[in-house]
PAPADREN-744815 format. One record per atom (N, C-alpha, C): y negated, z, x negated. Coordinates in steps of 0.001 Angstrom, whole numbers, padded with zeros to 6 digits, always signed. Layout:
N
YZX...
# end
This chain:
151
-000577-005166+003867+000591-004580+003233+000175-004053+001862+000782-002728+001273+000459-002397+000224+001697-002492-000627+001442-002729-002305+002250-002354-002895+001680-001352-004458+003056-000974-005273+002819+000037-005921+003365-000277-007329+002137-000717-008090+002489-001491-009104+002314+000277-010563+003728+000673-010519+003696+001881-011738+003669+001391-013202+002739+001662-013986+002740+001667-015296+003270+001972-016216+003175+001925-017373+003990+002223-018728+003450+003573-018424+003582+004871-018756+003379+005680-019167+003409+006276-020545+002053+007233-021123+002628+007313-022519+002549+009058-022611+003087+009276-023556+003378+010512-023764+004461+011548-023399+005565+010616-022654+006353+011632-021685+007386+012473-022341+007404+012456-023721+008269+013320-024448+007391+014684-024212+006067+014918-024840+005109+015494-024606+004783+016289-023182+005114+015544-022256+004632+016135-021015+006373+016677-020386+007362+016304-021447+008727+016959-021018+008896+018593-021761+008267+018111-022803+007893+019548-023704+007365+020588-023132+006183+020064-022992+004982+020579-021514+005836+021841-020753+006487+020997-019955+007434+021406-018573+008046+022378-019184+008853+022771-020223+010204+023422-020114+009375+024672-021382+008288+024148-022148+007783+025668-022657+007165+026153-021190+006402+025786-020246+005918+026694-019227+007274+027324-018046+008010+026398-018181+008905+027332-017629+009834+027950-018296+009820+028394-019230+010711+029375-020429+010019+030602-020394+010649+031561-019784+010222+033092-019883+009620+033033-021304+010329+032761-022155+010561+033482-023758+009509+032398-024772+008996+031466-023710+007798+030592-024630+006398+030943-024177+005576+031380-025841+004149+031402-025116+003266+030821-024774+003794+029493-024027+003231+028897-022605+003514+028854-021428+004478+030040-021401+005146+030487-019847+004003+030274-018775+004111+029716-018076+003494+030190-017026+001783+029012-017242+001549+028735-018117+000359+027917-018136+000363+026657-017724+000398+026210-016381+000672+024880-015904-000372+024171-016364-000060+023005-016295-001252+022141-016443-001896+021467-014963-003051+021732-015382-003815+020795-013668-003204+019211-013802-003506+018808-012528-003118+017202-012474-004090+016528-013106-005116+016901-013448-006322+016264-014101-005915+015957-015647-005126+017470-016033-003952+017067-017430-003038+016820-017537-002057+016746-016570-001323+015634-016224-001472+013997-016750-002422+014019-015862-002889+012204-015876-003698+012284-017110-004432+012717-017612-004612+012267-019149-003674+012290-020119-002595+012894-019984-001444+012686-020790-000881+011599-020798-000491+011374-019492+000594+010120-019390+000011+008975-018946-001472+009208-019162-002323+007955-018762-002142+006442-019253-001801+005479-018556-001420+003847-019370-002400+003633-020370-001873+002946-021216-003103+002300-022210-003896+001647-021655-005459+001670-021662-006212+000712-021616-006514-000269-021467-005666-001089-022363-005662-002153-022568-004485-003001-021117-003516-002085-020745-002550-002498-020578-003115-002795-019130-003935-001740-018288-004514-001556-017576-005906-002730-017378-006426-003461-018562-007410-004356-018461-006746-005446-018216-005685-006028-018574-004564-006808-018146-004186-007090-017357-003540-005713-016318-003126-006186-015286-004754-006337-014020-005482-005569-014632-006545-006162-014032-007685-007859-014132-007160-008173-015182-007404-009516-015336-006693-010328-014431-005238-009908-014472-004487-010611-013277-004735-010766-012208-005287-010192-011303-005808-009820-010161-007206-010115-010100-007919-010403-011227-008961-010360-010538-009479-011912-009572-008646-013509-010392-008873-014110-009146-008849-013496-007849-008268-012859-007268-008129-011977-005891-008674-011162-005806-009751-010890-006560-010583-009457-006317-011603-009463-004738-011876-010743-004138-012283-010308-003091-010981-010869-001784-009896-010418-002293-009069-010485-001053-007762-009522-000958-008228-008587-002224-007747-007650-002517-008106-005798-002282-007713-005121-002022-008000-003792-002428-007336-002913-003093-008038-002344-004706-007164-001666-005632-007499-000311-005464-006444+000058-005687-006930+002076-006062-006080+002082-007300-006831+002855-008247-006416+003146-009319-005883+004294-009545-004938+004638-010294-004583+005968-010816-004762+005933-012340-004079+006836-012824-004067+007176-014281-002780+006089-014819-001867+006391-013738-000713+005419-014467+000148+004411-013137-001275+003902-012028-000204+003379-011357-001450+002640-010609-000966+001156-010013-002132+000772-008765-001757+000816-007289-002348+000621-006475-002291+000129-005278-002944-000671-004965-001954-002127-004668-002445-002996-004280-003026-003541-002609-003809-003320-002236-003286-003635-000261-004009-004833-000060-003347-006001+000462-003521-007676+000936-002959-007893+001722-003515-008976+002513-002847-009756+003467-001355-010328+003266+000013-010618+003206+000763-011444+002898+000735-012697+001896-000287-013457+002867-000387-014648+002137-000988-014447+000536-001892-013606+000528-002454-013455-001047-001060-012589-001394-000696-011323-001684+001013-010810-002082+001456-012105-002295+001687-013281-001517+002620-013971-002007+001913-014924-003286+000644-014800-003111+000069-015940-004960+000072-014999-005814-000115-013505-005552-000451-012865-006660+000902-012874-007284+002083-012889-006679+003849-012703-007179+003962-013695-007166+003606-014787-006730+004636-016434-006672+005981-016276-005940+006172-015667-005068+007281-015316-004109+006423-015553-002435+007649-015453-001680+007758-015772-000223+008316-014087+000312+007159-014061+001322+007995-012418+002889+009079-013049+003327+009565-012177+004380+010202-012762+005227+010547-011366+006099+010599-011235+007036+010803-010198+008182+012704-009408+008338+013046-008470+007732+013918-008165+007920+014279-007028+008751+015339-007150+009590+015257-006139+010587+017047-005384+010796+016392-003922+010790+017706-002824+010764+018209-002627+012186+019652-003366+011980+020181-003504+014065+020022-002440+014560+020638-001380+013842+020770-000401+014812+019617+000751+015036+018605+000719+014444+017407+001036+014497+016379+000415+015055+016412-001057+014770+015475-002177+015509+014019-001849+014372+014302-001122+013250+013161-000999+012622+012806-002047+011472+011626-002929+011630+011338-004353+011462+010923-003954+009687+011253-004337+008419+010715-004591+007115+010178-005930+006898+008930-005819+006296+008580-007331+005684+008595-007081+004084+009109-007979+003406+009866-007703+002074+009711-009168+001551+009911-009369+000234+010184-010769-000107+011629-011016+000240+011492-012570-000240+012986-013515-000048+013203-013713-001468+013901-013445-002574+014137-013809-003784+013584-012773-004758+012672-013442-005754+012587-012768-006536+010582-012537-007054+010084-011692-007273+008438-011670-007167+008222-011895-009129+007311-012678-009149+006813-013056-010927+005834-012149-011113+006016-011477-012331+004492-011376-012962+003951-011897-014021+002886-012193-014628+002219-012710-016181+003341-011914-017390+003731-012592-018221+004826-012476-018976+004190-011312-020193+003418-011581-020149+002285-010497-021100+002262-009181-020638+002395-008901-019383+002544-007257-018583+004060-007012-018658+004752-007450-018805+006428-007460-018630+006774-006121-019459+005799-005655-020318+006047-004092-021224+005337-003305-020640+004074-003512-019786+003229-002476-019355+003789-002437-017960+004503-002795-017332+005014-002437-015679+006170-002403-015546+006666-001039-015008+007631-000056-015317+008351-000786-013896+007545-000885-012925+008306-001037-011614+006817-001430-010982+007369-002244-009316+006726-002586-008425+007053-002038-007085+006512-001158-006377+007134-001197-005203+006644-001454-003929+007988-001623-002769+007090-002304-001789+007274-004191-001548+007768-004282-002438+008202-005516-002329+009095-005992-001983+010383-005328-002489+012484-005524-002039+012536-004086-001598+012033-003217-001805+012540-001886-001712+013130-001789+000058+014227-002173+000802+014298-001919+002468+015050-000233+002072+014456+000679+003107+014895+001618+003969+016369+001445+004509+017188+002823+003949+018346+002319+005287+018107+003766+006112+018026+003502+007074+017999+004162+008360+019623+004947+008505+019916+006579+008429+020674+007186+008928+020360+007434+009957+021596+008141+011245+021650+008699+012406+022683+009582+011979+022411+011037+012636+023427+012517+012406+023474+012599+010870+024600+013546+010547+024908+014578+009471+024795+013276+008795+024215+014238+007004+024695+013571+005748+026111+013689+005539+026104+012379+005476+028227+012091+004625+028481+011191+003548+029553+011168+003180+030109+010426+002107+029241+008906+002381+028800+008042+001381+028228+006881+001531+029442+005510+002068+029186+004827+002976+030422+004068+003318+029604+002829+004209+030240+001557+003459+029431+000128+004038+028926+000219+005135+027701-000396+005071+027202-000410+006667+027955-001358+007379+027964-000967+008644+028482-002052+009411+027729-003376+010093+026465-002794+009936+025431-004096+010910+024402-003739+009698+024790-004865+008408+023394-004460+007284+022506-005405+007723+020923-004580+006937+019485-005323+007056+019819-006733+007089+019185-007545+008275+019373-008994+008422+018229-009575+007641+017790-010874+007588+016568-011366+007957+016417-012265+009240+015246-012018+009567+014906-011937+011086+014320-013827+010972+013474-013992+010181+012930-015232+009736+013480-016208+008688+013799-017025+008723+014501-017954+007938+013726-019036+006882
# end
């Protein structure tokens, strides 16, 4: 299972600036996009923040696999490690009328109290899917919501 641990980002006033002189006819940076290569050095996490959450992880470095970005990881593990690296429990939840199976935590996932400014979000963990059938409409209670399948 993977999850998607997003970072602080810095600079995003800067990279909002960015955006709206290149798309302004009447600014002379119309039109000069930036590559993703300047992208991600802009809004790249601090360093530090990034040595951190890699300290965290690294007990699990051989039961783990990371990919790094500029401002985000991917974590992919077995369950059982997901559940030491968070201090939380899976549990199998399943959409009736789809029959389409989520494994998600039960409660709530921890991290080191020291990253609590450098991690913006986690995902992959609570995030369930709801499954439509036919036209988009007005939003209205499900009738058969995500169960859990395992107790």
């Amino acid at each position: 299972m993977s999850v998607h641990i997003m970072t602080k980002q810095q600079n995003k006033d800067e990279l909002s600036r960015k955006f709206e002189a290149v798309s302004d006819p009447n600014s002379p940076e119309y039109g000069q996009f930036m590559t993703k290569e300047q992208v991600d050095a802009l809004v790249a996490t601090d360093g530090k923040i990034m040595d951190s959450i890699e300290e965290w992880l690294n007990p699990f470095k051989d039961q783990i696999e990371v990919t790094k970005r500029a401002d985000s990881l991917t974590v992919t593990a077995t369950l059982e490690t997901l559940s030491k690296i968070f201090d939380t429990q899976f549990k199998i939840y399943k959409h009736s009328p789809s029959g389409k199976k989520y494994t998600r935590i039960a409660g709530q996932a921890k991290i080191p109290s020291n990253l609590k400014g450098g991690i913006d979000m986690v995902g992959g963990l609570s995030d369930l899917a709801v499954v439509y059938g036919g036209p988009v409409r007005a939003p209205e209670p499900l009738q058969d919501p995500i169960r859990p399948l395992v107790h």
